[in-house]
C-alpha positions in Angstrom: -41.1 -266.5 29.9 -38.6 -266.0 32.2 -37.1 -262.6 32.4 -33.2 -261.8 32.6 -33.6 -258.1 32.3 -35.4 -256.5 34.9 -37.7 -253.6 35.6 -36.2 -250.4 37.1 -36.1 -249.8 40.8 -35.6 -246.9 42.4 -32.3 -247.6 43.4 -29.7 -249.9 42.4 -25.8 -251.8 43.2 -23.8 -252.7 40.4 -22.5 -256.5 41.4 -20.0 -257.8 38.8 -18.8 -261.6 39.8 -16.1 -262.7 38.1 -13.7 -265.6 38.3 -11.2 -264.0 41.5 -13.3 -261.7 42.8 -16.8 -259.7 43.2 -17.3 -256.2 42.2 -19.3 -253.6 44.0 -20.7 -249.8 43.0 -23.3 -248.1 44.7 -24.8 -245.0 42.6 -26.9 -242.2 43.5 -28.7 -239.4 41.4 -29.8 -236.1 42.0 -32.7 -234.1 40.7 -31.0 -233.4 37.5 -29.8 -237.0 37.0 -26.3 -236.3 37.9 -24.6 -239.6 39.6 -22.7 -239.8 42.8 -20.9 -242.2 44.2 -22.2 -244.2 47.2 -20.1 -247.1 47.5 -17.5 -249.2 45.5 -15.5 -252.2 47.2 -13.9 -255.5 45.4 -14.0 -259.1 47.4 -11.6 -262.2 46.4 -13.7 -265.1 45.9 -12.0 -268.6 46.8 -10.6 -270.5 44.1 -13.0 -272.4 41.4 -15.7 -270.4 43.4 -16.4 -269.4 39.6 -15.5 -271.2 36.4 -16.2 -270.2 33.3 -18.6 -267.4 34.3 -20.6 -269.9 36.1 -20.7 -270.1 39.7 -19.5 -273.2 41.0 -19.9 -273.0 45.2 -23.3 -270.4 45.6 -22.4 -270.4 49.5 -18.7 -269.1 49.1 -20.1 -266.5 46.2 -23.1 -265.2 48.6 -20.4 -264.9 51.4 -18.2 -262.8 49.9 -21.1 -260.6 48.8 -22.4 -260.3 52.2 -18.8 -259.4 53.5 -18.0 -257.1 50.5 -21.7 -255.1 51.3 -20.5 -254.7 54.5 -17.2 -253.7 53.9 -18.3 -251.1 51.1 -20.8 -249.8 53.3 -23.5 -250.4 50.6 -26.9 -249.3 52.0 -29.0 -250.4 48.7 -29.7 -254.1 48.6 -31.7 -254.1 45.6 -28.8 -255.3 42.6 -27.9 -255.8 39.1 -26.0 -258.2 38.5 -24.8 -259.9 34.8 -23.9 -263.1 32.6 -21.7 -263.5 30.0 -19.6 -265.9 27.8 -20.9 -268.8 26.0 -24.2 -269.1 28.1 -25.2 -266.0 26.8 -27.1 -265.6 23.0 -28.0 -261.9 21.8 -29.8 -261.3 18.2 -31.5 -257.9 17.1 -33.7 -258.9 14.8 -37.1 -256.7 12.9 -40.4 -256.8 13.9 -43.5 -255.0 13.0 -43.6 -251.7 14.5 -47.0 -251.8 14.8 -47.0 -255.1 17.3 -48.4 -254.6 21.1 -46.2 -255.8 23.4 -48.4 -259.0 24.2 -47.7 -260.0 20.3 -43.7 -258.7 20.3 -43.8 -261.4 23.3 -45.0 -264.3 20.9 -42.9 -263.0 18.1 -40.1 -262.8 20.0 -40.5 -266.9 21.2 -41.2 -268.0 17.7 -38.1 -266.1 16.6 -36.1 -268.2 19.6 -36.9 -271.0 18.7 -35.2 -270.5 15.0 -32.7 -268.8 16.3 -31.3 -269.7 20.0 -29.1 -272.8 20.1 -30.7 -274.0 23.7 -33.6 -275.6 24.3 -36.4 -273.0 25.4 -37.3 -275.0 28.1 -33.6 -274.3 30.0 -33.2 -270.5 29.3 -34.8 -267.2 30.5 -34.9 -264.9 27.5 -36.0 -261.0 27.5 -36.2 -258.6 24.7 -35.4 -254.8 24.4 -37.4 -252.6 21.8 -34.6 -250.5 20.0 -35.6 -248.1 17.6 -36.6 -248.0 14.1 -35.5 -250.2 11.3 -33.3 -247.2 9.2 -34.2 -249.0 6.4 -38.0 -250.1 6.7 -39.4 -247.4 9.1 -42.8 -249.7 9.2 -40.2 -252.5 11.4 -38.5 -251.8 14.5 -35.7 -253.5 15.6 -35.7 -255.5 19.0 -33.1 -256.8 20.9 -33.2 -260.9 21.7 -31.2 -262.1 24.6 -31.1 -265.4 26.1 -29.5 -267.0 29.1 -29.1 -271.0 30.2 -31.5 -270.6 32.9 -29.0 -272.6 35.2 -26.6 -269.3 35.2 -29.5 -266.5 36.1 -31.1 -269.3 38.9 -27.4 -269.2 40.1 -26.8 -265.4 40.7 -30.6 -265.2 42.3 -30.1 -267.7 44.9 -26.3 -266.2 45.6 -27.6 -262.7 45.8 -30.9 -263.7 47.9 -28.6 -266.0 50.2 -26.6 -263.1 50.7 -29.2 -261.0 52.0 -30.0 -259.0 48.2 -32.7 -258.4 46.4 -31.6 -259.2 42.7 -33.7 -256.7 40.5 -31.7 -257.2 37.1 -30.1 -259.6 35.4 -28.1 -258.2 32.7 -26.0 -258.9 29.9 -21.7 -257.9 30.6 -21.2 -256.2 26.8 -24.4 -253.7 27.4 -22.9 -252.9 31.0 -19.8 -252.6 29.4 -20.8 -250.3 26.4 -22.6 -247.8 29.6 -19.4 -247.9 31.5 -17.7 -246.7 28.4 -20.0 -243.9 27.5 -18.4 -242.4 31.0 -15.3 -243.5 30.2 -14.2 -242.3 27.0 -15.7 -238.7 27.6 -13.0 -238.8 30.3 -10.4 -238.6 27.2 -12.9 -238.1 24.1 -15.3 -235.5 24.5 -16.4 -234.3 21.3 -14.3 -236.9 19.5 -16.2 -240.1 20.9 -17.8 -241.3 17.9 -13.9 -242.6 16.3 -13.6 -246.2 17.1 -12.2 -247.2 20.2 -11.1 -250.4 21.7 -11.8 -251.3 25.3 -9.6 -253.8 26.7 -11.0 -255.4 30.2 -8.2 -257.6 31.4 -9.6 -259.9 34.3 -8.2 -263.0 36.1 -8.9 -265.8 34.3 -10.3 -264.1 30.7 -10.0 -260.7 28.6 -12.9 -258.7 27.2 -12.1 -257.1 23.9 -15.1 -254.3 23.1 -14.7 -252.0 20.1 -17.2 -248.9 20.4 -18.0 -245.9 18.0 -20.2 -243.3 19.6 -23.4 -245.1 21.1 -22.9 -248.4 18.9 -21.0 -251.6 19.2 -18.8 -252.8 16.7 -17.7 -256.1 17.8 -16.7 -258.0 21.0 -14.6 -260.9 21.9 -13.8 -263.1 25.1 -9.8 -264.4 25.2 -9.2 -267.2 27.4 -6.3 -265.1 28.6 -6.0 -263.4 31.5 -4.1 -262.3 34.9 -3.8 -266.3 35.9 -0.9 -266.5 33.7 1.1 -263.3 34.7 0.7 -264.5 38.8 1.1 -268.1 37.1 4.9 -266.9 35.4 5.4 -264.5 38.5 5.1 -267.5 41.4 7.1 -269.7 39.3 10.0 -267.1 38.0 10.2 -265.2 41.5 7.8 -266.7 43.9 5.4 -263.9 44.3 2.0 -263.4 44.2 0.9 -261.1 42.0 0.0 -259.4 45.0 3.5 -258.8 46.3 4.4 -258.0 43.1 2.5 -254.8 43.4 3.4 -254.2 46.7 7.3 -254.2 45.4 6.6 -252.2 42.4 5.0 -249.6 44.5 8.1 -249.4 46.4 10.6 -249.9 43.4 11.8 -253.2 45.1 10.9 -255.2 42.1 13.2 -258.7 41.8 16.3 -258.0 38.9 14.7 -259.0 35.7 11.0 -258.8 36.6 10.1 -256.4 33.6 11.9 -258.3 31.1 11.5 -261.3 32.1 7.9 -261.7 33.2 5.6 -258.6 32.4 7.3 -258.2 29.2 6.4 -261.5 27.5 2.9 -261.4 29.2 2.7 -258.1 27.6 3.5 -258.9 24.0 1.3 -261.8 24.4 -1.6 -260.3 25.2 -0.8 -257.5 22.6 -0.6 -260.2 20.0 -4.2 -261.8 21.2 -5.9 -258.5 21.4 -4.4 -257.1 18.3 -6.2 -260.5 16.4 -9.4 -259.7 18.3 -9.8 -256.1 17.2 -8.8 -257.5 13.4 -11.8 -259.8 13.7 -14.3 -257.0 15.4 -13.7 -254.8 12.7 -13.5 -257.1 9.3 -17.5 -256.7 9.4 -17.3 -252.4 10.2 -16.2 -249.7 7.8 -13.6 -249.0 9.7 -9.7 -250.3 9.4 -8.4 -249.4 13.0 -9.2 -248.0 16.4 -8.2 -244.4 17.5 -8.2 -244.9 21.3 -7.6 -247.6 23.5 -8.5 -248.0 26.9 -7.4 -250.5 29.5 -9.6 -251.4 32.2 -10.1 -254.3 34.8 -8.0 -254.8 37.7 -5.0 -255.3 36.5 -5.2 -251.7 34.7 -3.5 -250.1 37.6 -2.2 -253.7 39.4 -4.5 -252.8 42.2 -2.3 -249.5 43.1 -1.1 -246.4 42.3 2.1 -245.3 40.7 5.1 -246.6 39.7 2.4 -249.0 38.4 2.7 -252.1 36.4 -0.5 -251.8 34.6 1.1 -248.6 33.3 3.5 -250.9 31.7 1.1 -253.5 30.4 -1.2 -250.4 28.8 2.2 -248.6 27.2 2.8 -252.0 25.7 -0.8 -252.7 24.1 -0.7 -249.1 23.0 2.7 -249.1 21.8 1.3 -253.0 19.4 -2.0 -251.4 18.9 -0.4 -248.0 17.4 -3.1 -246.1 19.5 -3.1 -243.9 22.4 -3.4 -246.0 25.4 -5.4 -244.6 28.7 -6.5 -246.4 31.7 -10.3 -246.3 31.9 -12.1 -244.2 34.4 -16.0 -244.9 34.6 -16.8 -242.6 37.2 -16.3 -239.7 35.2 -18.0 -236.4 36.3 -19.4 -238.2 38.7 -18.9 -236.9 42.9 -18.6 -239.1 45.4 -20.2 -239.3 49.1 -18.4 -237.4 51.7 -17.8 -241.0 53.4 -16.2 -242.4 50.3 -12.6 -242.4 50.1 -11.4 -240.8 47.0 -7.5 -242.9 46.8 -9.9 -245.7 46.7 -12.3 -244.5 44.3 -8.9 -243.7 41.7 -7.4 -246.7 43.1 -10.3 -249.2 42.1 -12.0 -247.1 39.3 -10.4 -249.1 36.5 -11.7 -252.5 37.7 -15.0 -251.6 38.2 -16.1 -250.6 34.8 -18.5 -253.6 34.8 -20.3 -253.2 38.4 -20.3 -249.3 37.2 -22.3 -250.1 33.8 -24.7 -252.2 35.9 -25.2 -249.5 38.5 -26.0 -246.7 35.5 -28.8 -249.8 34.2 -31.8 -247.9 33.5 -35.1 -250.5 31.9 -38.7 -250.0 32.3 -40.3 -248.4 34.8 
């Protein structure tokens, strides 16, 4: 059985490769567990590098993570790294509590093979031990996860070609829900078991997460993302996005930017996200969220203020009727003295995903 999750090394990188880019955190701990920051750096990857979360060109993905280690000045080269989208199948299911782990392990491939809709013979498929069933304390519930095997063999040979050692392979909506543990004490504290809705807007997709406390509600994927703000912004202005953000950071936008470009994106991606969290929550007890957060790297535009990702947050929170804040997933964390801390701020909001890998902690 081929593993996706990992065992715990002493050390570990956060590596989040997306669609435009690849995503680097570093973290250390102390005695007491406390986490400081190491390293954190984001690379552009070359167009159709990655489609669809799968990586298309493994030579141009390992490049840019050999450039972006360097750049970051990550010393660790053991890394977790994740999958997501429609490769990925996750089922919790109940087991006898009183199973070893050598009979979970045939339990758990009888129960893919009713449940996973790939053939065993293409995925890699790992399961977690939870906790126990609250209703039948004699079962315990275990965590089913399954990967096409093409998508983990893809990441390995990137990260090994890049000169890494990939330790973990993980699933993006458990990284997420680690990131936001850190992120919504930021704002939360005592109040983080209300519902709140994480919003990760990347380039080519949005990751709608609803959390309450230490438990997922729901989560969605909208084929909508930055690609069609720098599409409308090329095409109405003929800028990039990024000279977009270098404008708005020196109030020099074009006439008519706001309204005419940010604006519509805005609403639209209000409208899609407002939908999602409808759907999340049809199954919970629960009618709305109480919080929302905005993350990925369009949070802050890649910069600080006047910032456009300000505008794009007031605009979900102003449809979503919720306060609105841009996530932060390195809270109460310090950094190394070698770490810049504009950059840390600067970046923080786009690396919630690398950041939940670097916090993975699995078996010893």
């Amino acid at each position: 059985m081929r593993r996706i999750f990992g065992r715990r090394p002493d050390a570990l990188v956060g590596l989040d490769i997306g669609s435009a880019c690849v995503k680097l955190v570093e973290l250390s701990r102390d005695a007491g567990g406390r986490c400081r920051i190491e390293a954190c750096g984001v690379e552009p990857l070359p167009p159709n590098a990655v489609i669809d979360h799968g990586i298309n060109d493994i030579e141009a993905v390992a490049a840019a993570i050999k450039r972006l280690f360097r750049r970051a000045g990550a010393r660790c080269r053991d890394v977790a790294t994740a999958v997501g989208g429609a490769a990925v199948f996750t089922k919790v299911v109940e087991m006898d509590a009183s199973l070893s782990d050598a009979e979970l392990a045939l339990r758990v491939m009888d129960e893919a093979a009713q449940h996973i809709p790939f053939p065993l013979a293409e995925v890699a498929l790992d399961f977690e031990v939870q906790h126990l069933s609250e209703v039948n304390p004699d079962q315990v519930k275990v965590l089913l996860a399954a990967c096409r095997g093409e998508e983990v063999e893809a990441r390995q040979v990137a990260l090994e070609q890049s000169g890494c050692r990939p330790k973990v392979v993980d699933i993006e909506a458990h990284a997420a829900q680690r990131a936001f543990e850190r992120i919504r004490q930021a704002s939360l504290g005592a109040d983080g078991d209300v519902p709140a809705a994480l919003i990760d807007l990347g380039f080519a997709a949005t990751k709608v997460s609803i959390f309450a406390g230490d438990k997922t509600l729901g989560a969605r994927e909208l084929a909508f993302g930055a690609r069609q703000l720098a599409d409308d912004t090329q095409r109405r202005h003929g800028l990039s996005l990024a000279e977009a953000r270098d404008a708005a950071q020196g109030n020099a936008l074009p006439a008519g930017y706001i309204a005419e470009v940010l604006a519509p994106f805005g609403h639209n991606l209000a409208e899609r996200v407002e939908r999602a969290l409808q759907f999340c929550l049809a199954s919970s007890q629960h009618a709305k969220v109480e919080h929302t957060f905005f993350a990925g790297g369009m949070a802050t535009f890649a910069g600080l203020a006047p910032s456009l990702g300000k505008v794009l947050g007031d605009m979900l929170g102003q449809a979503l009727a919720t306060p609105t804040t841009i996530a932060n997933p390195f809270f109460g964390m310090n950094r190394a003295e070698h770490v810049d801390g504009a950059k840390v701020t600067e970046l923080a909001p786009g690396l919630a995903i690398a950041c939940g890998l670097a916090l993975w902690e699995g078996p010893a």
